[in-house]
Structures are given as C-alpha cells and as structure tokens.
C-alpha positions in Angstrom: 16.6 4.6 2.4 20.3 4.0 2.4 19.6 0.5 0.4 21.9 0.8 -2.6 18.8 0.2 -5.0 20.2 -0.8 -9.0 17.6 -2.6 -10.7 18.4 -3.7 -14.2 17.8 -6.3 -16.6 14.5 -5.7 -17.8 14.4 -9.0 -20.0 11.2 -9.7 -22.6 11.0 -13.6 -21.7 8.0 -14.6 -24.0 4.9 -13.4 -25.4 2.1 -14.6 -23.3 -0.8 -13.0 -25.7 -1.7 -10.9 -28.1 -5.3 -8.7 -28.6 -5.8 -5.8 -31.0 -4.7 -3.5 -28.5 -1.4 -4.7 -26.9 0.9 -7.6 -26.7 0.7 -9.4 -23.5 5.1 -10.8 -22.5 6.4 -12.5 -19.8 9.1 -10.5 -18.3 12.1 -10.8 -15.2 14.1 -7.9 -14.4 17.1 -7.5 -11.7 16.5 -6.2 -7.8 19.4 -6.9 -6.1 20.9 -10.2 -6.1 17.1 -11.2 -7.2 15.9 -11.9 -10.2 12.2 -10.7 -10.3 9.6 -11.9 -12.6 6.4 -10.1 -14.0 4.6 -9.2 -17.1 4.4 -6.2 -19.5 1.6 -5.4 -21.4 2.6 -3.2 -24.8 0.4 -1.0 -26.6 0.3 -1.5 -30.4 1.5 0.8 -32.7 4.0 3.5 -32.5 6.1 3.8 -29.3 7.7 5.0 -27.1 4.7 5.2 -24.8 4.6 6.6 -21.2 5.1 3.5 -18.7 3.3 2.6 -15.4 4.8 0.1 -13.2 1.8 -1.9 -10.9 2.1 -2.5 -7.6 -0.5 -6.0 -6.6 -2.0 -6.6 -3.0 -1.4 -9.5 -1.1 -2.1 -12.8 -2.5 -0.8 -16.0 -0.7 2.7 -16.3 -2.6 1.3 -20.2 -2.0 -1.1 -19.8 -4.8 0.4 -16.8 -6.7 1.0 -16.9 -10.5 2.3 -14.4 -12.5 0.5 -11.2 -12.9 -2.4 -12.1 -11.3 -3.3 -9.2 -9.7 -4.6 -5.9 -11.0 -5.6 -7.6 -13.8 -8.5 -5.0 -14.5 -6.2 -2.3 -14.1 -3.4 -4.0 -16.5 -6.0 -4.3 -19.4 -7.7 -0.7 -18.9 -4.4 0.9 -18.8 -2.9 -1.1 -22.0 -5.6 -0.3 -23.7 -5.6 3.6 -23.2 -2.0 4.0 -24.5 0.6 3.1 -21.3 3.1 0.6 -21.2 2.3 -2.2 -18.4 4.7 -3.5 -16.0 3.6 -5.4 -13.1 6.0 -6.6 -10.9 5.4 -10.4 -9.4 7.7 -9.1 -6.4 10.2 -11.7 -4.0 9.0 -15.7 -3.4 6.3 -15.1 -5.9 6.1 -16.7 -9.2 9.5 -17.5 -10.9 11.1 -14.8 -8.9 14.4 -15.7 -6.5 13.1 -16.5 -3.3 14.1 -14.2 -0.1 13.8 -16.0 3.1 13.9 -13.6 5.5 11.4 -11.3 3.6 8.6 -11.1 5.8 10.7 -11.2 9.1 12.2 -7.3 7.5 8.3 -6.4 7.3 8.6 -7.3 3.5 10.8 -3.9 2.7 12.2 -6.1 0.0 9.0 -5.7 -1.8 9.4 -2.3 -1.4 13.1 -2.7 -3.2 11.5 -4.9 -6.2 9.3 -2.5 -6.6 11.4 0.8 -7.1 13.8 -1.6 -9.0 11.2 -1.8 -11.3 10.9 1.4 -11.7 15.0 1.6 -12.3 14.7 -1.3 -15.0 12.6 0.8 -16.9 14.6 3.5 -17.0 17.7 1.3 -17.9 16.1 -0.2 -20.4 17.1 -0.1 -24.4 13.4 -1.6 -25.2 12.3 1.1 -27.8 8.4 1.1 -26.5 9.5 2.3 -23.4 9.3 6.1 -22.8 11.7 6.2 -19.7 10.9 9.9 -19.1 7.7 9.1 -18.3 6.8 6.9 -15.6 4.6 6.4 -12.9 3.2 4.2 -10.2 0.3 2.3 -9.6 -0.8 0.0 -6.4 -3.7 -0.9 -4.8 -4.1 -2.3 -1.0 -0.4 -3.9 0.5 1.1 -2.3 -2.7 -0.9 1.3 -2.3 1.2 0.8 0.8 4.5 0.1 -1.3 3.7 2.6 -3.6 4.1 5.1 -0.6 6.7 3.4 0.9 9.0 4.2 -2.9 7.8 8.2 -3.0 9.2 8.4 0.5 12.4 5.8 0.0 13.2 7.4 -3.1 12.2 11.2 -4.1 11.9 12.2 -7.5 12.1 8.3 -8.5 8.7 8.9 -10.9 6.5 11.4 -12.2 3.6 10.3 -10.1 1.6 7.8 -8.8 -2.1 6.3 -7.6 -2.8 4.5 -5.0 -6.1 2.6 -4.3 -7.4 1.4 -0.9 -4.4 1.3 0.2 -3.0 0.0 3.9 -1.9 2.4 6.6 1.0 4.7 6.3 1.7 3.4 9.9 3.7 0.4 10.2 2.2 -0.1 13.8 -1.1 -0.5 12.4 -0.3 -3.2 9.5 0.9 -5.4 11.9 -1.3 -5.1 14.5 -4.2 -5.7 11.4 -2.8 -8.5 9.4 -0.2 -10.0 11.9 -0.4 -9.8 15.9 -4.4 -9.8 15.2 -3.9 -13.3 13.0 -4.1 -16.3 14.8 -2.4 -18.3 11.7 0.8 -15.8 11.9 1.7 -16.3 15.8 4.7 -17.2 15.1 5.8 -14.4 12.8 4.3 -12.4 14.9 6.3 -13.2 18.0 9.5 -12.9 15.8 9.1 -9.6 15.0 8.5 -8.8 18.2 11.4 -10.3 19.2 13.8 -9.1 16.7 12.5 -5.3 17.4 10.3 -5.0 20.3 6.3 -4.5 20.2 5.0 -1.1 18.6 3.9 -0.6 22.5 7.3 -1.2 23.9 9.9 -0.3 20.9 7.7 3.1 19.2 10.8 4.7 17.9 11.2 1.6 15.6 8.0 1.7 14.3 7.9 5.1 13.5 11.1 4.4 11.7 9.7 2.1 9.3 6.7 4.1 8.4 6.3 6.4 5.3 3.8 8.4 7.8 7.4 9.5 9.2 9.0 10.5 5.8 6.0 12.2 3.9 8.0 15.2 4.3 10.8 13.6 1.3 8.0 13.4 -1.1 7.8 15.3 -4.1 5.4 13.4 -6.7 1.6 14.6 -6.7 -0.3 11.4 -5.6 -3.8 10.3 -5.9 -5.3 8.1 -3.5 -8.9 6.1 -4.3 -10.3 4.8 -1.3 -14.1 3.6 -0.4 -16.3 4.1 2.6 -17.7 0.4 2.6 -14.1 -0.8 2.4 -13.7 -3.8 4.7 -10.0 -4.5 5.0 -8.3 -1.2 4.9 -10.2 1.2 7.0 -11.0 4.8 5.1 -9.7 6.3 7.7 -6.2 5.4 7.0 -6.3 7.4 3.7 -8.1 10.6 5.3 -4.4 10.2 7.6 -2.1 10.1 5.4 -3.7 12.6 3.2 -4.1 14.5 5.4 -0.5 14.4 7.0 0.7 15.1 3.4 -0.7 18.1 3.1 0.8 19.4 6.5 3.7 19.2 5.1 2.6 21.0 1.7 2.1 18.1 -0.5 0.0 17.5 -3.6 -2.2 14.7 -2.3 -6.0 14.1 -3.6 -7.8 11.6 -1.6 -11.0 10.9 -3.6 -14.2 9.0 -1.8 -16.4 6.2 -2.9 -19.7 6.0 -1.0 -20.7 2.4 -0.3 -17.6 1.1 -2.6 -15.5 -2.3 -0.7 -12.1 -3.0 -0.7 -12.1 -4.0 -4.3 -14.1 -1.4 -5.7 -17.2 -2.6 -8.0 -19.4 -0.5 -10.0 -17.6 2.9 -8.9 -14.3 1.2 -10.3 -14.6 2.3 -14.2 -15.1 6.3 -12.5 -12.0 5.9 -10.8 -9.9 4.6 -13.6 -11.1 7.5 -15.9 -9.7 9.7 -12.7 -6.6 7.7 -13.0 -5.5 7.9 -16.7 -6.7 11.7 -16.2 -4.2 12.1 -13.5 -1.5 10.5 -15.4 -2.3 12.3 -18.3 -1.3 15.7 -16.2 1.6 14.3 -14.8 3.0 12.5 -17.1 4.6 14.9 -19.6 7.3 15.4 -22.2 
C-alpha cells in the first residue's frame, strides 16, 4: 500500500497474429525498475474500446512463455469487443527478472499487475479506452486481482475473479509452500525472515487482502466451482462473505461439479463475465 506504484511504457513490440476479429501484439510495459512483458489482443474496427487487463495462475516461470495463460479467456474477450492485456508478470518471459520475488510472498506481482493497469491509462494508443477498465484473474492471480482492489481503491471500474486462492495469506502458504516438500527451503525462509503464521499472526494478517476488504470500492464477481481441487470453494464463500460485512458489492457465483479449471460450465460463466463488465464498465 505505500509502494509508490508508476507503471508506464505500454510499448506495441510486434504483431504476433492476426484473425478476423482482433490483432494478436507482443507488448512490454514499465513496473518499477522492471520492464514487464505481455500481449494485447485488439479488436478490429473502430476504437477506442473498453480494456481488461488479465491476471494468469501460476505456471512454473521455468516453462513460461508469453501469454500462455487464460488463453480461452483472451480469445472470448477479444472477440466480444474488449481490449486484451495480459500481463507475463516478474522472471517470466522476457520480463526483468526480480530475485527476491518469491521470498516478499510475490507482492511484486501484485505491483506488475496494477502497473498494468497504470500503463493503460498512460497510454497515447488510440484503441485504448482508458476510462474504462477492468480486471480479470483466475487462481494465484484471482488472488492478485484482490490483492490490487484492496492495494489500490478506485484503481478500475471492476473486476472478476475465477477460482481464485484465499484472501488469507496464512492459508496460501500453508497450501502451496510449507505443505510442498519441493519448496522446503523457501519455506523455511519465510519463516525465518517473518516468523510462522502460528508464531508471527500479526504479519500475516498484514499481508492479506482478507484484512483490507474494507478499502474496496469496485463491484467484484467471483466464479468458483464445488469440484474444484486446488482452491477449496470455501475460500470464495470467505471472502465473499467478509466483503459483504463490510457493505461490499461482491457476487460469488457456484458451479456444481465444475474443477479448478472450469470445463463445460466455462462458456456460462464468461457470458456472466462480459455481462458484468458490460454494467460496470461505462462511459
């Protein structure tokens, strides 16, 4: 929250592709001292168009190439009128690599992504409509996309987030790190740079949006299913619920029998999606 947050830059690279619908570019903008790649996907015809910046889950930056994730979501939304930008985020791609990333509980990512957001709305690029903007992310980046609407109020319009990971810090790590053989070493790190979420709470509670969801003021939309197998529903029904303790426009919708990734209910949710854009994101 008190990160001095100036992103910039948003730079067309290349075109990447081009179908009937949009043009496909590769794109790097500024967060920081970082130089952040991504791509941007451009409706055709006559701008400027609302834009969306994407938010991926976690994908081993070892095998990582540029905008590979959401790629479902990236198409659908091109195609139904909205400017594309999904950011690549620190160490993946060609982005600047940032060391010390994962020991800070990746809050960079959570910078590159609301830089993002700032590019846009810095931005000269005459198909961008940079009064109207939202958020997208699904999983680790749901998680980001929360972490933004509590770091920085009034940032965008509004914002979706699918299956996403706890609002809890405490519980992330416990998940996906201390429970991880592979990460014992991380693990141990954090623990000693700020104490165990048993021992040290107050930190923990410090770094989660759960904390902050009174600073919110974007309606949000959370997608989440009951058959999901790596973020547990009952994360969403928290936060949701602790949102609208504190008198916030949050809609968690349910998917019976839908997994982590979401399968046939998926197209159902994206209508809901551009729907809920639609509504928030207005002249």
């Amino acid at each position: 929250m008190g990160a001095e947050l100036d992103g910039g830059d948003l730079r067309i690279v290349r075109v990447l592709s081009r179908t009937s619908a949009y043009t496909r570019h590769a794109v790097t903008y500024r967060s920081g001292r970082l130089t952040i790649s991504g791509v941007m996907n451009v409706p055709s015809g006559r701008g400027p168009f609302p834009v969306l910046v994407l938010a991926h889950g976690y994908i081993d930056p070892e095998v990582y190439t540029s905008g590979r994730g959401l790629a479902r979501e990236q198409d659908y939304l091109a195609r139904r009128g909205y400017v594309v930008l999904h950011t690549d985020y620190r160490n993946h791609a060609q982005s600047d690599d940032d060391p010390g990333n994962d020991l800070r509980l990746r809050q960079g990512y959570v910078e590159d992504v609301a830089n993002a957001v700032l590019a846009v709305k810095a931005s000269t690029l005459p198909a961008l409509d940079r009064d109207r903007v939202g958020l997208l992310g699904r999983s680790m980046g749901g998680g980001l996309v929360l972490d933004v609407l509590t770091v920085r109020p009034g940032l965008v319009d509004a914002a979706v987030a699918y299956a996403p990971v706890s609002s809890r810090a405490q519980d992330n790590f416990e998940r996906w790190v201390r429970g991880r053989p592979e990460n014992r070493s991380l693990s141990e790190a954090i623990v000693a740079a700020y104490g165990a979420p048993e021992s040290a709470p107050a930190f923990w509670d410090a770094v989660s949006s759960r904390t902050y969801v009174d600073r919110i003021t974007e309606p949000l939309l959370v997608h989440h299913g009951t058959a999901d197998e790596s973020c547990p529903i009952e994360w969403s029904r928290q936060t949701v619920d602790a949102l609208r303790r504190a008198g916030k426009d949050a809609t968690l919708l349910t998917y019976p029998g839908e997994p982590h990734a979401f399968g046939s209910a998926w197209p159902s949710s994206m209508a809901r999606t551009v729907a809920f854009f639609r509504q928030h994101l207005t002249a």
